[in-house]
Structure formats: structure tokens, C-alpha cells
Chimera marker file (.cmm) of the C-alpha trace (Angstrom):
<marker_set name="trace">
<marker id="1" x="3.394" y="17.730" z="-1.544" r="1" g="1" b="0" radius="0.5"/>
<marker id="2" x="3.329" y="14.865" z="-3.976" r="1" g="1" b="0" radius="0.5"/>
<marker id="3" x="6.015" y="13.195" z="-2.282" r="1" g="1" b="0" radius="0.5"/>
<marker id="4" x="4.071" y="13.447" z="1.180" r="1" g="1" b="0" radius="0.5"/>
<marker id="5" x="1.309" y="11.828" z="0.018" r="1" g="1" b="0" radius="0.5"/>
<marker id="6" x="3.436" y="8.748" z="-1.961" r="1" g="1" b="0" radius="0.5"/>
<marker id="7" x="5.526" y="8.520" z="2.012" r="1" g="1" b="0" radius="0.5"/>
<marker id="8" x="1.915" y="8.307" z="3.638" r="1" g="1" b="0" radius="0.5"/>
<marker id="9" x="1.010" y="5.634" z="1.292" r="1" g="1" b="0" radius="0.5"/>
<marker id="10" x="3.800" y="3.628" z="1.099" r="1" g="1" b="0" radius="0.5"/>
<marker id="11" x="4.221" y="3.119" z="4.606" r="1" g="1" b="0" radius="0.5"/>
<marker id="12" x="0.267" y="2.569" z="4.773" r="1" g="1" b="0" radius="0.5"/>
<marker id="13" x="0.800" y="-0.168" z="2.529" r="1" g="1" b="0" radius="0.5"/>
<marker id="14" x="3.822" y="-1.605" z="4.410" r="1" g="1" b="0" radius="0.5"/>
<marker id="15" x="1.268" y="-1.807" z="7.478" r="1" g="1" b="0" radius="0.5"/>
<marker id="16" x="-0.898" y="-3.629" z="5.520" r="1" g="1" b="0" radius="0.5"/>
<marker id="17" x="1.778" y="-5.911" z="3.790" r="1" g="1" b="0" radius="0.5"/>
<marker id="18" x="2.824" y="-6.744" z="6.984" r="1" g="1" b="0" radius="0.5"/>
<marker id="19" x="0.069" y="-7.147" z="8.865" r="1" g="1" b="0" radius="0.5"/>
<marker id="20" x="-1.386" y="-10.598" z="9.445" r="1" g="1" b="0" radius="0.5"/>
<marker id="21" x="-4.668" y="-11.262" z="11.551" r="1" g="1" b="0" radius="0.5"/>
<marker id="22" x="-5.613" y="-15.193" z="12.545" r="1" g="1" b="0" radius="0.5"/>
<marker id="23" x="-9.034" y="-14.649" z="12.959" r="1" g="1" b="0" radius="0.5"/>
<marker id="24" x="-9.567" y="-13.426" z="9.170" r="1" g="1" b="0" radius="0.5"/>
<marker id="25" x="-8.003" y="-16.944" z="8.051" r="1" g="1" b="0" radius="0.5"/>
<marker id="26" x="-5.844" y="-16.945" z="4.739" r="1" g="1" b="0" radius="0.5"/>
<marker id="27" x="-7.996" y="-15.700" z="2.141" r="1" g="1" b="0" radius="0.5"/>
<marker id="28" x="-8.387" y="-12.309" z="3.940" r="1" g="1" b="0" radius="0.5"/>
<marker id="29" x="-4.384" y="-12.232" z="4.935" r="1" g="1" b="0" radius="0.5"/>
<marker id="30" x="-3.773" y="-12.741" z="0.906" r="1" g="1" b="0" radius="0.5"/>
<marker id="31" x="-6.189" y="-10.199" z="0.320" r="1" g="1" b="0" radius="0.5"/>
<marker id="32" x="-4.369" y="-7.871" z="2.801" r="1" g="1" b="0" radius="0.5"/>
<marker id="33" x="-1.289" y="-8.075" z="1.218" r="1" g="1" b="0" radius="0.5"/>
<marker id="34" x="-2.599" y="-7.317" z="-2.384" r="1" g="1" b="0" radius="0.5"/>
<marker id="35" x="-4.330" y="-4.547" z="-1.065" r="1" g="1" b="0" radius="0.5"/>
<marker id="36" x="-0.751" y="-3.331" z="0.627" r="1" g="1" b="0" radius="0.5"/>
<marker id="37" x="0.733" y="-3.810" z="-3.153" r="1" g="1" b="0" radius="0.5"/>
<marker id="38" x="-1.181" y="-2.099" z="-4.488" r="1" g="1" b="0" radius="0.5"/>
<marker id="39" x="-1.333" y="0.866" z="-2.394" r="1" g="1" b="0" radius="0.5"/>
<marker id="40" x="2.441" y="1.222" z="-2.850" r="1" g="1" b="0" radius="0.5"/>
<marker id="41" x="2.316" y="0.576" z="-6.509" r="1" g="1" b="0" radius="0.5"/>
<marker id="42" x="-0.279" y="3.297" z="-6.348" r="1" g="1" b="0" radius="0.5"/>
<marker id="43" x="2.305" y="5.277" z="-4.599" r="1" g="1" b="0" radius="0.5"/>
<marker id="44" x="4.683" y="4.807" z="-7.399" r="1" g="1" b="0" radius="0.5"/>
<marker id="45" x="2.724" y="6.049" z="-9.979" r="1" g="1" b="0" radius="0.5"/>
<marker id="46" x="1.770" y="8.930" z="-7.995" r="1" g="1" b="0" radius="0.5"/>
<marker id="47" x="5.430" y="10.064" z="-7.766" r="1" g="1" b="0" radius="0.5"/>
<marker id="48" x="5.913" y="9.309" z="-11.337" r="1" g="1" b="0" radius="0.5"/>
<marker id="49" x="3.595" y="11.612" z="-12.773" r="1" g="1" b="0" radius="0.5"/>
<marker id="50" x="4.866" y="14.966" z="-13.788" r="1" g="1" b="0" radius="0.5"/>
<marker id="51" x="3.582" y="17.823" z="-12.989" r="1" g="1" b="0" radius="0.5"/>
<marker id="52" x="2.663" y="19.873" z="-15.965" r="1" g="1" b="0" radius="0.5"/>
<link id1="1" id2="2" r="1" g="1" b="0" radius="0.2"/>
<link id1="2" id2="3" r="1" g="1" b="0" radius="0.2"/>
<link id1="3" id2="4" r="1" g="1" b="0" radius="0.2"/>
<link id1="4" id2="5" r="1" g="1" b="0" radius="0.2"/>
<link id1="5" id2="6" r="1" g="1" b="0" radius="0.2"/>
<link id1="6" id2="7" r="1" g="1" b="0" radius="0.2"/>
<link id1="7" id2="8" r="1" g="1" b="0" radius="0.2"/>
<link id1="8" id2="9" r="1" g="1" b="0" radius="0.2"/>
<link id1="9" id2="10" r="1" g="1" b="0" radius="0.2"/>
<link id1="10" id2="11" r="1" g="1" b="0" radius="0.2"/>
<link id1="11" id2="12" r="1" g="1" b="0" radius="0.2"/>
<link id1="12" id2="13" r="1" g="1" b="0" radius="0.2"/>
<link id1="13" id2="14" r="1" g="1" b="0" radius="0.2"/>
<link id1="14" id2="15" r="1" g="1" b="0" radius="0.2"/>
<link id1="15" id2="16" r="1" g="1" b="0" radius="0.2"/>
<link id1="16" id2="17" r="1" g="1" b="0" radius="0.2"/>
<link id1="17" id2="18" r="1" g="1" b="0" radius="0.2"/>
<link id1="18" id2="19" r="1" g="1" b="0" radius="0.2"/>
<link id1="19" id2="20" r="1" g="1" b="0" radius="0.2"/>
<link id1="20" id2="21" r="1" g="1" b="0" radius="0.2"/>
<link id1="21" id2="22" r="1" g="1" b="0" radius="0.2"/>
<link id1="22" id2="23" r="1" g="1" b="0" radius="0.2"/>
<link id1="23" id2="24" r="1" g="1" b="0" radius="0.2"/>
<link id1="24" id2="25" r="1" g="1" b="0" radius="0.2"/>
<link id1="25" id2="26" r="1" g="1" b="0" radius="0.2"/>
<link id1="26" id2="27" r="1" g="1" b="0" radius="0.2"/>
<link id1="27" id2="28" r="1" g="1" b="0" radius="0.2"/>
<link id1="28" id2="29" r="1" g="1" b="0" radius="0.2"/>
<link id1="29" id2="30" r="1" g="1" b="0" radius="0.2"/>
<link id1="30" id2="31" r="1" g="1" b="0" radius="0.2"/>
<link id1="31" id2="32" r="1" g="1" b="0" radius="0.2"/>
<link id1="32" id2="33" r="1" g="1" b="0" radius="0.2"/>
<link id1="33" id2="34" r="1" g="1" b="0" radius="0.2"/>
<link id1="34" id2="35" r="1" g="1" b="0" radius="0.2"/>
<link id1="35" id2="36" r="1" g="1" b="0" radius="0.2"/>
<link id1="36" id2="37" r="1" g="1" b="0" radius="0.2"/>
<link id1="37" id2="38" r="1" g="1" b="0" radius="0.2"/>
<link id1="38" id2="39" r="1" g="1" b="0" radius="0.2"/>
<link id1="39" id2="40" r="1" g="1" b="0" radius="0.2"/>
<link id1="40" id2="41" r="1" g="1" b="0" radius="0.2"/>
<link id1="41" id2="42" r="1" g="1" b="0" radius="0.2"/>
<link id1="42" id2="43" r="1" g="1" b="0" radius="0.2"/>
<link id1="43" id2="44" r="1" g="1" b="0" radius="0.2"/>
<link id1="44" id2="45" r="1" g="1" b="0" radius="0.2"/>
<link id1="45" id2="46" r="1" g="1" b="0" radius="0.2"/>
<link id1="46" id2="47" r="1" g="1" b="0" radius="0.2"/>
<link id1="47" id2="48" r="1" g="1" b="0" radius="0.2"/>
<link id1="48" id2="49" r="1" g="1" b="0" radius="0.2"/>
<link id1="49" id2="50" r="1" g="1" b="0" radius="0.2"/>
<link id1="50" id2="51" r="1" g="1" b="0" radius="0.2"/>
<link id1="51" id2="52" r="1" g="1" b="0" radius="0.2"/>
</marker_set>
């Protein structure tokens, strides 16, 4: 189930990484693509923690 979850969220932070809007200008593209780091560093850490 853990491993679901991590899949959902890294390709939900591909989308984001990826994604790049015009209208939002570069500040919100940069902040776009932090967000999609994160979300698949959060991903990461999700899939790293064991399961006592």
C-alpha cells in the first residue's frame, strides 16, 4: 500500500515538475517545480520508512 501511495506521488510531482504555465510568469513556474521536488522527495521518504 505504501508503495501505491509513493507511485501516486511521484508521478504527481512529475506533473508538476513538468508543468509550465505562461500566465503565472517565472516566480510561480520555479515555485512549481520545488513544489514537484518535493513531493517526490516526500515520496522517497515515504518508501524508506520501515514498517515496524
Amino acid at each position: 500500500m505504501r508503495w501505491f501511495f509513493a507511485i501516486l506521488l511521484i508521478l504527481f510531482g512529475a506533473f508538476l515538475l513538468a508543468l509550465n504555465i505562461d500566465q503565472i510568469g517565472n516566480i510561480g513556474n520555479v515555485i512549481l517545480k520545488i513544489i514537484g521536488i518535493g513531493i517526490i522527495f516526500v515520496a522517497g521518504l515515504f518508501v524508506r520508512t520501515k514498517k515496524d
